[in-house]
C-alpha positions as CSV (number, residue, x, y, z in Angstrom):
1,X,104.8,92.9,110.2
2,X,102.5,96.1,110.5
3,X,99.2,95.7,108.2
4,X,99.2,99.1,105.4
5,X,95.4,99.6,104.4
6,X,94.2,102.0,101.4
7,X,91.3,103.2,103.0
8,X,89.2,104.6,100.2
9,X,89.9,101.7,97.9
10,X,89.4,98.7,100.1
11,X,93.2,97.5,99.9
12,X,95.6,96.0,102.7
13,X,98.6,94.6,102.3
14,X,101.0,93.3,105.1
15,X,104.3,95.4,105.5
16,X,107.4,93.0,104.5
17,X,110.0,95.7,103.2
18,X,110.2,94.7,100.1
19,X,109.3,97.9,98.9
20,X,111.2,100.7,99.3
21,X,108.2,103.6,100.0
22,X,104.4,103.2,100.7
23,X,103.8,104.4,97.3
24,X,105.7,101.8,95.6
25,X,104.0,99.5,98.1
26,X,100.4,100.7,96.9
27,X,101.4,100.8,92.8
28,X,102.1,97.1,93.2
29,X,98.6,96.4,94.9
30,X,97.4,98.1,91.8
31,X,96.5,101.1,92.9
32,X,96.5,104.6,90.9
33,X,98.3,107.3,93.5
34,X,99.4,110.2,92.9
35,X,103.0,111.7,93.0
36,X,105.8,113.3,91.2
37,X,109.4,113.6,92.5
38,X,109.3,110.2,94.4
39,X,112.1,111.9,96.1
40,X,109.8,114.1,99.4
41,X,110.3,117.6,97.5
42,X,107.2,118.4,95.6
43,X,104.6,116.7,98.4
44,X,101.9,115.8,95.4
45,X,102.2,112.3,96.8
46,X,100.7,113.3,100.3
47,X,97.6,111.5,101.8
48,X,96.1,111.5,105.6
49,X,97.1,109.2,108.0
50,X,94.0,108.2,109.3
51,X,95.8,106.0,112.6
52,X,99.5,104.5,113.1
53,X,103.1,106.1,112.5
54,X,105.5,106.2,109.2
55,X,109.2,107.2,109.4
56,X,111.2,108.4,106.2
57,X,114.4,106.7,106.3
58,X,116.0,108.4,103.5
59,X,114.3,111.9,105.0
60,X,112.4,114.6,103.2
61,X,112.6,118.4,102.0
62,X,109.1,118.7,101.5
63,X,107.0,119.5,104.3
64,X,103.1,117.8,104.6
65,X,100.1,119.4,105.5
66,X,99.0,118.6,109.1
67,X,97.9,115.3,109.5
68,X,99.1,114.0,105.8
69,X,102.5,111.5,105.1
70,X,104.3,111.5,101.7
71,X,103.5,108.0,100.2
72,X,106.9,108.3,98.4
73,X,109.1,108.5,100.8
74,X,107.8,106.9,103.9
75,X,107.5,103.7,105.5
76,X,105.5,102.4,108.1
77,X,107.0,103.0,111.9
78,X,107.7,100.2,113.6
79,X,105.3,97.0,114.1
80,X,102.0,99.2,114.4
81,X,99.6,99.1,111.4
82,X,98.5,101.9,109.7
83,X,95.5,103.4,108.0
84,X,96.0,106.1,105.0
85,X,93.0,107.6,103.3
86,X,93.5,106.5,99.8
């Protein structure tokens, strides 16, 4: 199980899929992040991926900036942890 750690607020979690998106994965760790659609259109849920992979099972219509994931949609890649800027 890849480790998920919120940079800026200090928080890591382990990666069990019980969650459906990173965001909801963060909410539940009691973190304030931001978003809209929860569906990958409007991209107000973006942060940086400071190291690792995520993958968006259910895809996306909204594109990132370079660099950046969209919490609500995605979902780490495989066994590697990852690092977001949060």
């Amino acid at each position: 199980m890849p480790k998920v750690t919120f940079q800026k607020s200090g928080v890591e979690a382990e990666w069990d899929g019980s969650h459906e998106s990173l965001l909801e994965l963060g909410e539940s760790l009691g973190l304030s992040l931001d978003f809209s659609c929860r569906m990958g259109s409007c991209t107000a849920c973006q942060q940086t991926l400071l190291s690792g992979d995520v993958e968006y099972p259910e895809g996306h219509t909204g594109e990132p900036d370079p660099g950046n994931q969209l919490l609500c949609c995605s979902i780490p890649a495989g066994a590697a942890d990852i690092v977001i800027d949060a």
